[in-house]
Every structure is written in structure tokens, then in C-alpha cells.
C-alpha positions as CSV (number, residue, x, y, z in Angstrom):
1,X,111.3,104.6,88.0
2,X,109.9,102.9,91.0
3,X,107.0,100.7,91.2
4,X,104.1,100.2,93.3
5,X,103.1,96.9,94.3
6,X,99.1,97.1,95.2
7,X,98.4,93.8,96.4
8,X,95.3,93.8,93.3
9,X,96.4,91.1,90.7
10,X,94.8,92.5,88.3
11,X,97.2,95.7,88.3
12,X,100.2,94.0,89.6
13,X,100.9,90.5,87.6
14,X,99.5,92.2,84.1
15,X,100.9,95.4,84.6
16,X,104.0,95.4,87.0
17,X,102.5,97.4,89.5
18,X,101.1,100.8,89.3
19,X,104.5,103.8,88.5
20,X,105.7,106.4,91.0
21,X,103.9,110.1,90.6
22,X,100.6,108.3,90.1
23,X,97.0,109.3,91.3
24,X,94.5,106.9,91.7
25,X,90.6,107.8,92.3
26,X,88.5,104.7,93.7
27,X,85.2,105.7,92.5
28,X,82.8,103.5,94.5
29,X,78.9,102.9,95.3
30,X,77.8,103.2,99.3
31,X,78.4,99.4,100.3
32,X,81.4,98.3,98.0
33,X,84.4,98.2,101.0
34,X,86.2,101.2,98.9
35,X,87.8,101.8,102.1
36,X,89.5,98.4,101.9
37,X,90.4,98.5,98.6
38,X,91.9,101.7,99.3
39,X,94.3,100.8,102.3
40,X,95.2,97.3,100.4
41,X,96.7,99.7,97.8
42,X,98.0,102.2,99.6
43,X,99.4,99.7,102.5
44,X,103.1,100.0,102.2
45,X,106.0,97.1,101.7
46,X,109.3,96.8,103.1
47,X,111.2,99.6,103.1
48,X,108.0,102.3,102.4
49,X,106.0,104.3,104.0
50,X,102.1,105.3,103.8
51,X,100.3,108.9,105.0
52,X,96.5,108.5,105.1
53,X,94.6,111.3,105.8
54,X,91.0,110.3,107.5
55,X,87.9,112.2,107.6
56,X,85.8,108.7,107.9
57,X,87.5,106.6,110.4
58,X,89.0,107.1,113.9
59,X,93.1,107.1,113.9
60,X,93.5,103.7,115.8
61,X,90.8,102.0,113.1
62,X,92.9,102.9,110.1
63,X,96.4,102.1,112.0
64,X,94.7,98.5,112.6
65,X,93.6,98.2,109.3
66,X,97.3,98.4,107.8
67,X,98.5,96.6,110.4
68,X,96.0,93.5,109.5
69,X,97.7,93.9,106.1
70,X,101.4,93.4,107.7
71,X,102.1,96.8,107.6
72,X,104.7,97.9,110.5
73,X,103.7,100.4,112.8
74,X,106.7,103.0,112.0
75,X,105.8,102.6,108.5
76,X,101.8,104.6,108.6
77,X,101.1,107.8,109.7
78,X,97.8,109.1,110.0
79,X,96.2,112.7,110.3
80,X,93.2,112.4,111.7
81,X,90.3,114.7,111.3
82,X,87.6,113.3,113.3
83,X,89.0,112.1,116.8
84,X,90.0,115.3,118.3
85,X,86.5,116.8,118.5
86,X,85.6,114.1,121.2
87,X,88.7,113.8,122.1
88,X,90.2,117.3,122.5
89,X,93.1,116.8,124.6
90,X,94.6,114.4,122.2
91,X,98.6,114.8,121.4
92,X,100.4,114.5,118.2
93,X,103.4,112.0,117.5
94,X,105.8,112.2,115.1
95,X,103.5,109.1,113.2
96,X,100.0,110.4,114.1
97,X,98.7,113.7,114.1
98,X,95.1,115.3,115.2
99,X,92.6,117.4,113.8
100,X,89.4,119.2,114.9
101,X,87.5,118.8,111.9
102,X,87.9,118.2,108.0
103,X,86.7,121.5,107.7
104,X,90.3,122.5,109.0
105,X,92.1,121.8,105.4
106,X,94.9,124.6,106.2
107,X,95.4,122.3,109.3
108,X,95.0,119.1,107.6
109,X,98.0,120.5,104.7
110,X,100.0,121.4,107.6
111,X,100.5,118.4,109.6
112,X,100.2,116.6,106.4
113,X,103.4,118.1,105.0
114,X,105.1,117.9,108.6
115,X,104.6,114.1,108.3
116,X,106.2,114.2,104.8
117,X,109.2,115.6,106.5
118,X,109.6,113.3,109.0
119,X,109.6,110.3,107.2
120,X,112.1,111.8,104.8
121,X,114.4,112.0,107.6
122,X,113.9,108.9,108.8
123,X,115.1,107.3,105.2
124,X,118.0,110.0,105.5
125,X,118.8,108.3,108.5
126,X,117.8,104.9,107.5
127,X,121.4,102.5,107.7
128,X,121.5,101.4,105.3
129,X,119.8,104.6,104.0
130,X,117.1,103.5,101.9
131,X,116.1,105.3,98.2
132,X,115.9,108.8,97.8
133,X,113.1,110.1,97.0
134,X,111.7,107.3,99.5
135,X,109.0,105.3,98.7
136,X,105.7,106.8,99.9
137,X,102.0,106.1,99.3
138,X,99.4,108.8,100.3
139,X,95.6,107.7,101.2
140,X,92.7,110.2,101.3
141,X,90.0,108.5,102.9
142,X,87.6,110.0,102.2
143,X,87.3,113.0,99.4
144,X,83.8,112.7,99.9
145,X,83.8,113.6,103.3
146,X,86.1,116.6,102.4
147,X,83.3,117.7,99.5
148,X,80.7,117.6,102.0
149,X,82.2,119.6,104.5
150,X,84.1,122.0,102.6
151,X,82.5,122.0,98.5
152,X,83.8,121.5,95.4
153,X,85.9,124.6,94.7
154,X,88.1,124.1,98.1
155,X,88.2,120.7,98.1
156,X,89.5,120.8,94.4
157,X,92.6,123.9,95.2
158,X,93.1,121.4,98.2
159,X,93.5,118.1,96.1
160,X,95.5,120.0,93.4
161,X,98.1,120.8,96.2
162,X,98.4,117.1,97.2
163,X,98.3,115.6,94.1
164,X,100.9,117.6,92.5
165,X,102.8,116.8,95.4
166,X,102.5,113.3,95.4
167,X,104.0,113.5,91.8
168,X,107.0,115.6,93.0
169,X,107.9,113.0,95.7
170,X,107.3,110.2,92.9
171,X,104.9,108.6,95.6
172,X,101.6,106.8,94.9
173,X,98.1,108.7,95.8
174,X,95.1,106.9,96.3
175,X,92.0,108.8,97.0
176,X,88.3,107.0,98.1
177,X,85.1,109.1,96.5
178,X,81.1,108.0,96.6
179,X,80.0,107.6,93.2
180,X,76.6,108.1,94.3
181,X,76.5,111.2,96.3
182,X,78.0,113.7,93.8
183,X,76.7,114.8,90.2
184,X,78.3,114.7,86.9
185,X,80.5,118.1,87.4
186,X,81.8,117.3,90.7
187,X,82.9,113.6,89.4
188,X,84.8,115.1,86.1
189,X,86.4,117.7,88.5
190,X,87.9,115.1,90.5
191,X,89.0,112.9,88.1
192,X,90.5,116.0,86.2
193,X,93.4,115.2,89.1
194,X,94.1,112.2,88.8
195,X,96.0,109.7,86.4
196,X,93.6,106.8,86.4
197,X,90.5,106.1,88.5
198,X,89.0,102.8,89.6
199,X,85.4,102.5,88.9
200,X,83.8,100.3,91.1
201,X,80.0,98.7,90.4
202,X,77.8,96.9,92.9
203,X,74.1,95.1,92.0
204,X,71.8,93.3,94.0
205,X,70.4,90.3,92.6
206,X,68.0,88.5,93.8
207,X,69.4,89.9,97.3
208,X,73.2,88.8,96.3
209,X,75.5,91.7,96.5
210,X,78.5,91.4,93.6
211,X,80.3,93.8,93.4
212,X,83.0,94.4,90.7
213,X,85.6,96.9,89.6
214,X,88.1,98.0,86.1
215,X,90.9,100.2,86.4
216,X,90.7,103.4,83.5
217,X,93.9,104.7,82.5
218,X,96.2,102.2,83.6
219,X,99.4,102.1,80.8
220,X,96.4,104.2,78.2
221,X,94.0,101.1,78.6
222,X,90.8,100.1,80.1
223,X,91.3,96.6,81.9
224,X,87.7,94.2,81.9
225,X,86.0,93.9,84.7
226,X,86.8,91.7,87.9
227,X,84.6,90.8,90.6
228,X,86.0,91.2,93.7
229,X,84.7,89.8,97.5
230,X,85.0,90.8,101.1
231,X,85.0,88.0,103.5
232,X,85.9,87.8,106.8
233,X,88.4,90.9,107.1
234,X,90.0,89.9,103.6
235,X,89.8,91.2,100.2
236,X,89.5,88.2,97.3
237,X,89.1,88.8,93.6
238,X,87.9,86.3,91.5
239,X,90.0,84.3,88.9
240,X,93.3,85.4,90.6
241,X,95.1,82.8,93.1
């Protein structure tokens, strides 16, 4: 079965990677760059692809984000859900595709799964043609967003849909949520979809931020903890070269 490379040493030099069909939940604190941890992961290598759906940042942000991380422009497509309402007249590509508002989920499915499509053409095409299935990560940035707008119950049917989906493809999801903003019940319903989730913890000492994550459910374990920086556009963890 195929492997993800994350670009997160911790996962990929002890554990090979994370495994196709896999749903990751970054469980994070306000503050912690779970965005970043988020598109290092899902940014895809030669020869994949990445869909991230944003409710949280503008279409061209999250394109420049990947490409920072040497992704290739054919390679990320993005539905947007936020751009369109101050931008109405705004036009889909084959690689980028426009929503009114995350409230739209039907919308959101639709161009999501038309996106699917074309990039499974385009490794039909490929030549040489590349693996079938073909290697695809999925971002959701941010489920929080989604919870806000549309509650637990709808946001959970919609999850369900993409997450089982992700597994058929054998792609790699990776999905952002705000510790802080939810309770208990809405936290347990979310991870109920998911194959592992990062937990992510941030303190303030003496007005230095650390911040620190372990991955739950990666191969049945619990890995320690790792702190983890942001500096400068670029993600660091400490201990790994």
C-alpha cells in the first residue's frame, strides 16, 4: 500500500510515513500554526496531488502556502469558501473552484468531487501514466469554521462523506480543528472519523510561547511529545535535523 511522506520526522523516519486511506485530525489551541502543520502534511510530492478545502483563508494564500513548500502549481487544487462573497464574479478552473459561503456544504461536496475527477484524469493521461488510484492528499482547513457555521450534526454527515471517501481513493485526509472552541461531545464526534489525531499543546511561560505536539493512533501507539517552532515562514521541530 502507498505511503505518505509528511515532511514531520517524527512520523516519517520512525514510522515510514503515514499509510493510504488515513484520516488525520490536528487538534490545536488558537495560536499553535495548525494551519501550517496542516499544509506541510498534506503538501504533495512528485507525482501527487493535494485538494484543500478553505473556509479560513483566501484561495491565492493557501496556493502560496504549498507553493513555499515546493509544491507545483498543477499539483493543488483548492475550493474556496470565502473569496466569492467579496468577490462574486469570480470563475472556476479546472484547479480552483469558488464558493459563496461554508455554509454551502452541498456546493462545497460538489466542486469538491468534480476536482477529484479531474485529477484522476489527468494521472489517466499522465505519460508515463502514473499509479492508479493516484496519490492524493485532502486538507480541510478548517472543520472549525465548518462547526461554526453549519453545527455538529451537518458538519459530522458532511465529514463522514469525505472521509469515507478519502479511504476509498486510498488518499491521505488531513483535517485542522480548535481545541479550545468546542466541548467534550463535539471533540469525541470528530475524532469518531478519523484514524489518528494530532494533539497539539501550547503554554506561555514567563511570556515564551512552546508549543508541542504527539501523534495518537499512529501504527496502535502514542508517540512522546515533540516541541515544534515556527520561524520565519518555516516549520522546525526540535531534536530532528
Amino acid at each position: 500500500m502507498y505511503s505518505y511522506a509528511t515532511g514531520i520526522p517524527l512520523i516519517d523516519e520512525e514510522f515510514g510515513g503515514l499509510r493510504a486511506a488515513s484520516n488525520v485530525l490536528i487538534l490545536a489551541p488558537p495560536l499553535a500554526y495548525a494551519e501550517r502543520l496542516a499544509y506541510r502534511m498534506a503538501c504533495p510530492n512528485a507525482g501527487e496531488w493535494v485538494i484543500t478545502i478553505s473556509t479560513d483563508e483566501r484561495a491565492s494564500d493557501v496556493a502560496g502556502a504549498f507553493r513555499g513548500l515546493g509544491a507545483g502549481r498543477n499539483q493543488v487544487g483548492i475550493v474556496d469558501a470565502i473569496t466569492k462573497s467579496a468577490v462574486p464574479t469570480l470563475r472556476d478552473t479546472p484547479m480552483a473552484k469558488f464558493v459563496s459561503s461554508p455554509v454551502d456544504l452541498t456546493s462545497i461536496g460538489i466542486k469538491f468531487s468534480r476536482m477529484t475527477e479531474h485529477i484522476w484524469r489527468e494521472a489517466v493521461m499522465a505519460d508515463p501514466p502514473g499509479p492508479i488510484p493516484p496519490p492524493l492528499r485532502f486538507c480541510v482547513n478548517s472543520v472549525s469554521t465548518l462547526l461554526m457555521y453549519t453545527g455538529l450534526e451537518v458538519t459530522f454527515r458532511f465529514l463522514h462523506v469525505i472521509t469515507n471517501r478519502v479511504k476509498k481513493l486510498e488518499g491521505l485526509g488531513i483535517y485542522v480543528l480548535n481545541s479550545a472552541s468546542f466541548d467534550e461531545r463535539t471533540l469525541a464526534a470528530m475524532k469518531q472519523l478519523m484514524n489518528m489525531v494530532i494533539e497539539v499543546r501550547s503554554s506561555d511561560r514567563e511570556g515564551l510561547v512552546e508549543r508541542d505536539l504527539r501523534i495518537i493512533g499512529i501504527r496502535g501507539r502514542t508517540t512522546p511529545r515533540i516541541r515544534y517552532f515556527y520561524d520565519d515562514g518555516r516549520l522546525t521541530f526540535e531534536g530532528w535535523r
